[in-house]
N, C-alpha and C positions, 0 to 999 in steps of 0.2 A: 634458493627457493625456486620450485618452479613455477611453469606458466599458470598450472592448472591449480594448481595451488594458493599464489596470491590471487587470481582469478577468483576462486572458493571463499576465499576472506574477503575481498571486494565486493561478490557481490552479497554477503553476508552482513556488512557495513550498509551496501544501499537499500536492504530490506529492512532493515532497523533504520535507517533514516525514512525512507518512506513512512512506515508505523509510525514514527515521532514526529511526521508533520500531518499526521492524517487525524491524530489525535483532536487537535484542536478544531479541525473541519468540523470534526460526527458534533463536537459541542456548540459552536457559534451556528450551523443549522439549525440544532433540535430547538437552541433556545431562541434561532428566528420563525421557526413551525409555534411552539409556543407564542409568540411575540402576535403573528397572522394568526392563529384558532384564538386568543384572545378578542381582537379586535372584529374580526368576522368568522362565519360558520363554514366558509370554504378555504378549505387549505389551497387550495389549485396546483401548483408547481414547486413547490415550495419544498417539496420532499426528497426533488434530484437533487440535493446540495449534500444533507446527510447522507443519501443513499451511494451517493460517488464516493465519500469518503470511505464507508465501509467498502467498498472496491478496492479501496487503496492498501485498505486494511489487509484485505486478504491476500492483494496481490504481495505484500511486504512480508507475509507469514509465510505465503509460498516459496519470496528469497530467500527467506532464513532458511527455511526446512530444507527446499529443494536447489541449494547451492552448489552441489556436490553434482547434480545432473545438470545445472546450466550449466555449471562450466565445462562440463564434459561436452555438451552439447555444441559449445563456442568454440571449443579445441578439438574437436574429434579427429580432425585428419594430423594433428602435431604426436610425436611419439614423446612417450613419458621420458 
């Protein structure tokens, strides 16, 4: 196998791991935004928690999709 190659599956692996740990962020935020708009009428900060998560999210979508040009991007000077 080559470089560029397991490189494409590795980091295909860390973008599905990213998504499967970002999952449980967007939930235990929204339902601490819920937990504070209950209790009082201003959210204040409360909302970087979720919002980081979906950062993570897309950053993990972008692994998957765009695997094929990281790894080229990390190997460019190696010849196939």
């Amino acid at each position: 196998m080559k470089t560029k190659q397991l490189a494409n599956i590795l980091i295909k692996i860390l973008g599905l791991s990213v998504l499967v740990h970002s999952i449980p962020s967007i939930i235990s935020g929204l339902v601490q935004i819920l937990q504070v708009r209950s209790m009082s009428s201003q959210i204040d900060f409360y909302w970087i928690y979720p919002f980081s998560a979906v950062l993570q999210i897309a950053l993990g979508i972008y692994l998957v999709l765009k695997s094929r040009d990281v790894a080229a991007c990390l190997f460019k000077n190696e010849d196939e």
